[in-house]
N, C-alpha and C positions, 0 to 999 in steps of 0.2 A: 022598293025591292033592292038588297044589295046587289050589286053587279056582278057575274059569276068572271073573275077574271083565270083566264088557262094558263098552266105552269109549262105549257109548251115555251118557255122562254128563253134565249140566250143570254149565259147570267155575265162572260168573260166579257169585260170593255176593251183587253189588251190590244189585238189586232185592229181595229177600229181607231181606239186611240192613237195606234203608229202612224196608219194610214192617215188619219187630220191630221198628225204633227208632220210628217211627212211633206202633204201639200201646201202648211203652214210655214213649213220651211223654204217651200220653195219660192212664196210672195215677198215682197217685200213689202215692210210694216211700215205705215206711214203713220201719223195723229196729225191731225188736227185742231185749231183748236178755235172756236167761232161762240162768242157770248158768253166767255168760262167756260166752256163746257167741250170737253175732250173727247173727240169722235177718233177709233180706231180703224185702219184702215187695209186691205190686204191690195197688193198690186200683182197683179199677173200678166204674163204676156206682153205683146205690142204690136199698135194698130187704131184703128179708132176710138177713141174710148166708149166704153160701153160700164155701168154703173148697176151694180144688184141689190135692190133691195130686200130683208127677208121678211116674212111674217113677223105676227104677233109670239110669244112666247119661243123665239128664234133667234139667228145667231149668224154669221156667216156660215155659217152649217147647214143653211137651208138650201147651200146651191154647190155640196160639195159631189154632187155628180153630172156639174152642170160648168163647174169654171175651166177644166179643161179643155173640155171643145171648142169652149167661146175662145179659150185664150189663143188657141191654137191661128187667128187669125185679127182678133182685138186684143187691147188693152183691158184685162177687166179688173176692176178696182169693185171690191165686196166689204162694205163694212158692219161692225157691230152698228146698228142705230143706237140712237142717245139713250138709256134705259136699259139696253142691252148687253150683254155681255163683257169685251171689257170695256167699254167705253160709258161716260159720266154718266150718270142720272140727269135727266130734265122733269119738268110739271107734264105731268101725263095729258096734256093737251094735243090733238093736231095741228094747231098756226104755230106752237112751240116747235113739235117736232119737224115739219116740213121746213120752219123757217132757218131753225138750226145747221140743216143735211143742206140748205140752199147754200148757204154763209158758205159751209165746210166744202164744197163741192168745189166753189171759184176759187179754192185754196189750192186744189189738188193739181199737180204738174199736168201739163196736158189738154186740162176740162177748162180752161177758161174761153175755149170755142164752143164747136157744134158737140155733141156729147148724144148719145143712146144712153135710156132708161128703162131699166125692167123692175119689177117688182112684185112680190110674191102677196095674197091674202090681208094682211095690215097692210104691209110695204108696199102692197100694187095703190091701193088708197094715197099712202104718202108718197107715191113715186106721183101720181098725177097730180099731187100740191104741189112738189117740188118743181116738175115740168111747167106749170101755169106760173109756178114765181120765176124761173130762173129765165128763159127766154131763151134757152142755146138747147135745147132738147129736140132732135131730129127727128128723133121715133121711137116711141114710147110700146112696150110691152106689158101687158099685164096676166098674172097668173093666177086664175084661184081669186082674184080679187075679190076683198071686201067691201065695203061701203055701195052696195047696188042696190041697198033698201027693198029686196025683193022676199021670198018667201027663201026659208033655209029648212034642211030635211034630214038633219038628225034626228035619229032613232034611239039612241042608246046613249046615256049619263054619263059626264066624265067620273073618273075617282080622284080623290084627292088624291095626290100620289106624295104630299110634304108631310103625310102619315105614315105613311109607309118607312119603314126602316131602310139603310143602306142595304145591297145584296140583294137577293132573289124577290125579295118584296118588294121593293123599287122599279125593279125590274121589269115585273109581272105586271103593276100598275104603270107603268109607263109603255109597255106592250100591250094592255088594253084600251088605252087612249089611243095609242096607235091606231090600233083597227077600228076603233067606236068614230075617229075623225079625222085622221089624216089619210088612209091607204086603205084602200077598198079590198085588195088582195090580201087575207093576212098570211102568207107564204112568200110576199114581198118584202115584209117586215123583219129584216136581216140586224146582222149585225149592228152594223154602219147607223142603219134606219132610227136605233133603240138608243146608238150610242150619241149621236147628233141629238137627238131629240129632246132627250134626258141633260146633257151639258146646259142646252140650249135652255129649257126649260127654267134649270135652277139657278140659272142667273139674269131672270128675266125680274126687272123692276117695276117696268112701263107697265101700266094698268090699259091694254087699248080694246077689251070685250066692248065694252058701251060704245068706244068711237067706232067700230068698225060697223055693227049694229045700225048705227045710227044715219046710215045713208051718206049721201054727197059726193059720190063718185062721179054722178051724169054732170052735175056744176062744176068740179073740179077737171074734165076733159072738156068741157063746152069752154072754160075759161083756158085751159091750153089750146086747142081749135087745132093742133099739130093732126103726122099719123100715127094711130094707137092701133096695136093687134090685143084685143082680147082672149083666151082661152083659160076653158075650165074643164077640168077632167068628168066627163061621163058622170060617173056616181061621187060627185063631188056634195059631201051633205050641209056644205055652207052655202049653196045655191038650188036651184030651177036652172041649171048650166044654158037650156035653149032662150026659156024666160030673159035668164041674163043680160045674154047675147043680145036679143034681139029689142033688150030696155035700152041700154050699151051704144047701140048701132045705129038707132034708129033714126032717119034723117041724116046722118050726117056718112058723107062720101069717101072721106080719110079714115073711117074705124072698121076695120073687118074682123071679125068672131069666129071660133073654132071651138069644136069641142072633140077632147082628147078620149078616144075609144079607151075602155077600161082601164079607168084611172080614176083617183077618188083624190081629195082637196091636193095632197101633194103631191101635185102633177108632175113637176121638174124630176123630183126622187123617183116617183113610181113606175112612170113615163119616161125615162130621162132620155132614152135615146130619138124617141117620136118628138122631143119637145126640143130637144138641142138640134136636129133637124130645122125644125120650127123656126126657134129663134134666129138658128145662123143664115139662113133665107133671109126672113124678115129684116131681120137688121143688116145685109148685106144688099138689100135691095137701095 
């Protein structure tokens, strides 16, 4: 059955795109560069360093209602991951990519200490590869993560949205993936939401559906042994959010779990202020 997508959509990127060039303006732009492979980087604020990583088919854009707050008291450094937007391409591997963001990470002014890690859905998976190779990772956050090898509870079929023509058709199919898998509210799906999303999307290289699928989260924090905060938004349909948790947690006394009252995969965006709460605790602890 085709997907009935609603033209309820916001077709203007203008304000939105101010708004990211704006906050883009205000980081400063670091590269790196670890194995040939040129990893971009945004810097904000100062203070501990604290490191974002975003999902799959994502961008530094995945935490652009979330790097203010944090900066407001850390150092937070947000990069494109390798495959991601503008930074190189690598082989669509996990040992590739974690081992790449390691290299890059001991490059970065600052991070050659103790360092906080968060990471978003793919990124929460490669944040706790990177955390298990690096050794200076204090406290690990995960959001939405992938790799839990649990049951996932999507309802509703993406569209291909690289058919879709520029303009209201784009649009329209990138606001129904929206609601079909990131954000449970579709009255949450603003501007900003449609216009990250969309950026983010088309300049996604990295193939990571299968890695993320594919489990190895519980080994890859058994192999960090640090502390990890887990949460998942409520109606999050890349999870069993409680299930999760409670695979996540189990046995081990440094991992606490949370699940974020209505809120769906893109907890930080949809949730942002429950979550940057969240985090600023967490990592301030």
């Amino acid at each position: 059955m085709t997907p009935q997508i609603s033209s309820n959509t916001p077709v203007n990127p203008e304000p939105p795109r101010a708004e990211a060039a704006a906050l883009a303006h205000r980081a400063e732009r670091i590269v790196t560069g670890a194995g040939g492979c040129r990893v971009v980087w945004r810097r904000f604020g100062e203070g501990r360093p604290v490191i974002l990583l975003h999902g799959g088919h994502g961008s530094w854009l995945h935490w652009v209602r979330n790097i203010e707050a944090l900066a407001a008291q850390r150092t937070v450094w947000a990069p494109d991951m390798p495959g991601f937007g503008e930074s190189d391409d690598i082989v669509s591997d996990l040992s590739a990519m974690a081992g790449t963001l390691a290299a890059a990470i001991r490059q970065l002014p600052g991070c050659t200490d103790e360092i906080d890690l968060a990471g978003f859905a793919f990124g929460g998976l490669v944040a706790a590869n990177v955390a298990a190779a690096l050794g200076t990772v204090r406290r690990l956050a995960l959001l939405g993560s992938a790799g839990h090898g649990g049951i996932r509870r999507q309802q509703r079929a993406l569209v291909d949205w690289r058919k879709a023509a520029d303009g209201a058709a784009l649009a329209q199919a990138m606001r129904y993936n929206l609601e079909a898998f990131m954000i449970a509210d579709p009255a949450r799906v603003d501007a900003m939401a449609l216009y990250a999303h969309t950026e983010s999307c088309r300049h996604t290289r990295f193939r990571s559906k299968h890695i993320s699928r594919a489990g190895g989260l519980r080994d890859a924090l058994d192999r960090f042994g640090g502390e990890v905060l887990l949460a998942w938004g409520e109606h999050d349909v890349t999870a069993d959010p409680a299930a999760a948790v409670a695979a996540m947690t189990q046995g081990s006394a440094q991992r606490q779990g949370c699940i974020i009252p209505d809120a769906g995969h893109w907890v930080q965006y949809e949730a942002h202020e429950p979550v940057n709460a969240l985090l600023g605790g967490w990592l301030a602890s």
